[in-house]
N, C-alpha and C positions, 0 to 999 in steps of 0.2 A: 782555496784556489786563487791562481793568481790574476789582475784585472785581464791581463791578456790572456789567458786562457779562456775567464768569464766571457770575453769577447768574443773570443773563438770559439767555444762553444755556444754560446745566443747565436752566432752567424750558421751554426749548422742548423741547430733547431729549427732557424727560420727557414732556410734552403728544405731540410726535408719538410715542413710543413707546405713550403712553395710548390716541392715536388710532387706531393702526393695530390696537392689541389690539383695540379694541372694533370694528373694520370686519370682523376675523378672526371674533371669536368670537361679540357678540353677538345676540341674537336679535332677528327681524325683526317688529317693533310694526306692526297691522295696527287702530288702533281706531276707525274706521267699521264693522268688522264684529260691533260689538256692536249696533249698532242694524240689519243686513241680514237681512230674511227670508227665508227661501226658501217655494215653491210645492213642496209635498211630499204626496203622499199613498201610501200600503201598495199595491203592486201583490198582491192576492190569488193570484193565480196562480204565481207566483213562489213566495210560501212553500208552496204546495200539489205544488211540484214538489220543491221540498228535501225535504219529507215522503214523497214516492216514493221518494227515494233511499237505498239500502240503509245500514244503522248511521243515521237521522237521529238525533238526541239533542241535546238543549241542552248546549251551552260552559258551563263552572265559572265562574265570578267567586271568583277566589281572595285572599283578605285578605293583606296585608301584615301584620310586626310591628308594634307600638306602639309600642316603640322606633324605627325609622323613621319611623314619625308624630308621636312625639315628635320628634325630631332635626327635621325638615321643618314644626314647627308647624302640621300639619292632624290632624284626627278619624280619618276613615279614608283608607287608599288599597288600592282594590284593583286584582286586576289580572286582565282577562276572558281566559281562557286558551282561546286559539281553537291550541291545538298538536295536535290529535287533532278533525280535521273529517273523517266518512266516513274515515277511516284515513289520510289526508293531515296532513301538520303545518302547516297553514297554510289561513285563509279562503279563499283563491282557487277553492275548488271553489263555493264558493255565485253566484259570479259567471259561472265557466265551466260551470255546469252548465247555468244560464238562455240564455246568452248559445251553447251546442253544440243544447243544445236546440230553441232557436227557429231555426238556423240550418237545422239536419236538417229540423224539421217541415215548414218555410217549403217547402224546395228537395221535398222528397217530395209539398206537396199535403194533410196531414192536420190536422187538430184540435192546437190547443197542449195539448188538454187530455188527448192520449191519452196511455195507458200505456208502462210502456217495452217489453213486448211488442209490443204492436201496430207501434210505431216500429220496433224491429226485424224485424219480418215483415213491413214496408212496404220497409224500407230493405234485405232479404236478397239482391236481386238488380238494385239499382240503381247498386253501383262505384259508392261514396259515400267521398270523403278529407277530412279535416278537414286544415289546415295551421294553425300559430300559430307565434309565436314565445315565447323564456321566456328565464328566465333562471333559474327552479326549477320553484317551483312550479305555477304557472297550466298550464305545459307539463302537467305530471301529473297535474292535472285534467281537462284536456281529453281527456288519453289514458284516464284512466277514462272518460270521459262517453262517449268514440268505441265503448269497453269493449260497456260498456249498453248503445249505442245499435244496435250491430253494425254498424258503419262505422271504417276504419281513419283512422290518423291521423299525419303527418309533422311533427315539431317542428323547429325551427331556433332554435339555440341560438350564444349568441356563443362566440369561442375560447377564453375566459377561463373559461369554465365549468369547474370543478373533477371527476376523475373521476368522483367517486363521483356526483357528480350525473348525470351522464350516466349511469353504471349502474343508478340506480333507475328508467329508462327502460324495460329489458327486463323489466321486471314487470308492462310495462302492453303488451306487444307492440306498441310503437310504434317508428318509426323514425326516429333522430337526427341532422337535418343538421347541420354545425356551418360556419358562418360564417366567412370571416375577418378577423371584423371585431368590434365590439361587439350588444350588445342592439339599436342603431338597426339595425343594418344587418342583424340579424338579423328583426326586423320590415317593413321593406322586403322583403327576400327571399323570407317567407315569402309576402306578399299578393301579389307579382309572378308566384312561381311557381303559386297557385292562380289567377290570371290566364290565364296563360299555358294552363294544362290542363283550365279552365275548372270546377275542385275548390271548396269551402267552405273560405272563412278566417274566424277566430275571433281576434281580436285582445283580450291584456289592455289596450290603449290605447284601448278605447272600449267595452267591458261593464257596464251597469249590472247590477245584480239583487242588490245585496247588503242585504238584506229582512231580516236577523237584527238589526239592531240595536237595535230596541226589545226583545229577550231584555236587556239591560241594565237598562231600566228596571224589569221588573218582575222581576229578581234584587235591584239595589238597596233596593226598597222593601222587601225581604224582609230587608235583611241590614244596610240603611242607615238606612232608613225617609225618606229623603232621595232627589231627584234628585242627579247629581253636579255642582259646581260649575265643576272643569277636567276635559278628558277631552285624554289624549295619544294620537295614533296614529301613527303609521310612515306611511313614506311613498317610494314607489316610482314606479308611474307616476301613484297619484294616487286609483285607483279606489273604495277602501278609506274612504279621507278625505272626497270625495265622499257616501259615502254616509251618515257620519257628519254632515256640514254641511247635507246635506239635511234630513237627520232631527234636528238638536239645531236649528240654527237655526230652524226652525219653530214651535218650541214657546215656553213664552213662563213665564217670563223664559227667555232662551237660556244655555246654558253656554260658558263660555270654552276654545275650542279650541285645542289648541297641536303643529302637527306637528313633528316628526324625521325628520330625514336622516341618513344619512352624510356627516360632512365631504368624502370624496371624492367624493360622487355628491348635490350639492344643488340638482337640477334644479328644483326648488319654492320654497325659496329664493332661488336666485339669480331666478327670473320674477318673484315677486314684489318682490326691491328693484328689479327695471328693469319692472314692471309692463306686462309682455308673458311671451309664452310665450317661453321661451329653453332651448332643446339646448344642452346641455355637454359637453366628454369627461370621460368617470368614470374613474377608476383602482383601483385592488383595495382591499374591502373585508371583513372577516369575514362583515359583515351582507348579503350577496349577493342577499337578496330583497329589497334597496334600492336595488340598486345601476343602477338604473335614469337614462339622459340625459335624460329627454324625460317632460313631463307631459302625462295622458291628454286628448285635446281636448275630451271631455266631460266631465272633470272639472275644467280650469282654471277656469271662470267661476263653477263653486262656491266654488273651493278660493281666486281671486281676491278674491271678495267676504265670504264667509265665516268664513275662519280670522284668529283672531284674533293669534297668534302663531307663525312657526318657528324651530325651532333645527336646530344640529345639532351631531353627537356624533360623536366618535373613535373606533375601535376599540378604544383603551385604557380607555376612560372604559365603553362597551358590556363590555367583558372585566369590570371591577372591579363591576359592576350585576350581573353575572350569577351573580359568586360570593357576592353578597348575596342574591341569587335562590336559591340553592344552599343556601346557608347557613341559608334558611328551607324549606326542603325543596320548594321548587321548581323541576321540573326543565323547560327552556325553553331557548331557543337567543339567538343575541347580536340577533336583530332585538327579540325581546321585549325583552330586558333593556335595548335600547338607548333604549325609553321610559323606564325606571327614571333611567337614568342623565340622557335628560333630564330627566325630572324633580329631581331634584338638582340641575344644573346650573344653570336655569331660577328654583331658590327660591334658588341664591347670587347671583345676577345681578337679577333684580327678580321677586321673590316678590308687592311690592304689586300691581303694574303685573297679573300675573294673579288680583288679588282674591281670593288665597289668606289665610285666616283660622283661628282655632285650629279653627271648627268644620265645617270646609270637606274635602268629602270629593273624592277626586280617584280615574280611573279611566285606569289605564293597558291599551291596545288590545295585547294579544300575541301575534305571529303571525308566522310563518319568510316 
C-alpha cells in the first residue's frame, strides 16, 4: 500500500474509532429544551400530607469542597441529601406516600384530607392489600404507608434483587414476591395479580406527588444567595426527574438539567436518542435504584421535552465519586455519588454546551 493510502486509511481508523467512542459515551444534547415550559403549579395537599407523616424534617443540602469547585471550574456544588426520608434512604416515600394514600382514601370513600387514624379505623375491617412492584425502595415505602394506613401490603420484586434487600422487607411486615424475571415483569405481575383479586395497585411508573422540591430553592438562597444554574438527577423510572422539569422548567430563566443512568440500565437515554418511549434489558448494576428498563408514562413527555442533557456513568466511575464523597465526610451510596461522577464526566466532555461558568453553582439530587 502506498504511504498515502497508509495515511489514509490510519485517518479513517482513527475517525471510526472516534466515532464509536463518542455513540458509547457521549451525552445526549437535548437543546429545544431550553426554551420548553411547563404548566406547573404546588399541589397543597400533598405537602400537608408529608407533614402528617411521622420524622417529617427538611433534607440537608450539603456543600462540596473547593477544591472540587476549583478542579470543575464552578463557585459552588452542592449536594441535596435526600438519604434519611422518614427513615428510608431514599425520596420514594414522598411519592408513595401521596400516590398509597390517595389510593386507600379513594377505594374506602373518605376525605383526602383525613388523618391517618381515621384512615385506619375506616380501613380496620375492610381486607384492604396494596400490591407494587420495586426494585428497592418505592417497595419500602409503600410498605410503611400500608404500615400507617393499617392495610397490608404484597411487593413483587425482580430475581436479581440482592438479599439483603429483600431482608429489609420483614421490618415493614410486608410480603415479598419475587419474580422470574426483571423489574418489567415484575411490574406487570404485580397490577395483573391486584386485577385478578380485585386488591389496590400502587405503581412507581406512574406516581406523581414529589412537592419537596422547591426545599432547594430556598436552602440555596440561604447558602448560595443564587438559584442553581445545572441541577443533576438520577434517574430510574423517571418520576423523580419529572418532578424536577416540572418545577425548574417553569420558572424563568430555567436551569439547565442533566439526567444520569447507569450505563447498563439507560432507559431515558436510549428514548430520548430514538425519540419514543423505548424498554431495554438492564444488566447488573451497583446503583440498583436505577436499574430500572422502562420510563415512567407520566413522566416521559416531561422528561422528552424538558431535559436538557443525559449521560450515563459506569459503576466504576459511581465507585471513584463516592470515595470523593467519603473523603469529604459524606456518607451516601453509589446512586448519589453517581451524580457526582456525572458531573465530572459531563465538564470533561462539554462543560460549555451546559453553560457552566466560574460563577455557576451546580446541585446534585442524592438518593438510593
Amino acid at each position: 500500500m502506498r504511504s498515502r493510502d497508509m495515511k489514509s486509511s490510519n485517518r479513517t481508523i482513527r475517525t471510526l474509532k472516534h466515532d464509536l467512542r463518542t455513540t458509547i459515551e457521549a451525552m445526549y444534547l437535548n437543546p429545544p429544551a431550553a426554551q420548553w415550559r411547563s404548566q406547573y403549579s404546588i399541589n397543597s395537599a400533598v405537602l400537608e400530607l408529608h407533614r402528617k407523616l411521622p420524622g417529617y424534617r427538611q433534607t440537608p443540602l450539603r456543600p462540596l469542597s473547593q477544591k472540587l469547585c476549583d478542579q470543575l471550574q464552578v463557585k459552588h456544588i452542592f449536594l441535596k441529601d435526600e438519604s434519611d426520608r422518614f427513615g428510608l434512604p431514599a425520596f420514594k416515600i414522598l411519592g408513595a406516600s401521596w400516590a398509597s394514600y390517595r389510593v386507600v382514601t379513594t377505594a374506602l370513600g373518605i376525605s383526602f384530607i383525613s388523618s391517618f387514624q381515621d384512615v385506619k379505623a375506616a380501613a380496620a375491617n375492610a381486607n384492604m392489600k396494596l400490591y407494587a412492584a420495586t426494585v428497592g425502595n418505592f417497595g419500602r415505602a409503600v410498605s410503611r404507608m400500608a404500615m400507617l394506613m393499617g392495610v397490608t401490603a404484597n411487593i413483587y420484586v425482580p430475581m436479581d434483587m440482592v438479599e439483603k434487600t429483600k431482608e429489609l422487607f420483614a421490618s415493614e411486615s410486608t410480603q415479598v414476591v419475587v419474580v422470574q424475571g426483571d423489574y418489567g415483569l415484575a411490574v406487570k405481575s404485580a397490577a395483573e395479580r391486584a386485577k385478578e383479586t380485585g386488591r389496590l395497585v400502587v405503581q412507581d411508573t406512574a406516581s406523581p406527588g414529589y412537592e419537596e422540591i422547591p426545599q432547594i430553592d430556598q436552602q440555596l438562597q440561604e447558602a448560595a444567595g443564587k438559584m442553581p444554574d445545572l441541577l443533576i438527577v438520577p434517574v430510574g423510572v423517571g418520576s423523580l426527574a419529572q418532578a424536577v422539569v416540572a418545577h425548574y422548567k417553569h420558572k424563568q430563566p430555567p436551569l439547565v438539567i442533566l439526567t444520569l443512568e447507569p450505563d447498563t440500565a439507560a432507559c431515558l437515554k436510549t428514548s430520548l436518542e430514538n425519540g419514543q418511549e423505548t424498554t431495554i434489558a438492564t444488566g447488573n448494576t451497583n446503583m440498583c435504584g436505577m436499574n430500572s428498563g422502562t420510563v415512567a408514562s407520566l413522566a416521559w413527555p416531561y422528561l422528552r421535552d424538558g431535559v436538557d442533557a443525559s449521560i450515563t456513568v459506569t459503576d466504576n466511575e459511581a465507585d471513584d465519586a463516592l470515595k470523593q464523597l467519603i473523603d469529604m465526610q459524606i456518607s451516601t451510596g453509589p446512586c448519589s455519588a453517581g451524580t457526582l461522577a456525572a458531573l465530572v464526566k459531563a465538564c470533561r466532555q462539554d462543560q460549555d454546551t451546559l453553560h457552566l461558568k466560574p460563577d455557576s453553582v451546580v446541585v446534585l439530587l442524592g438518593t438510593e
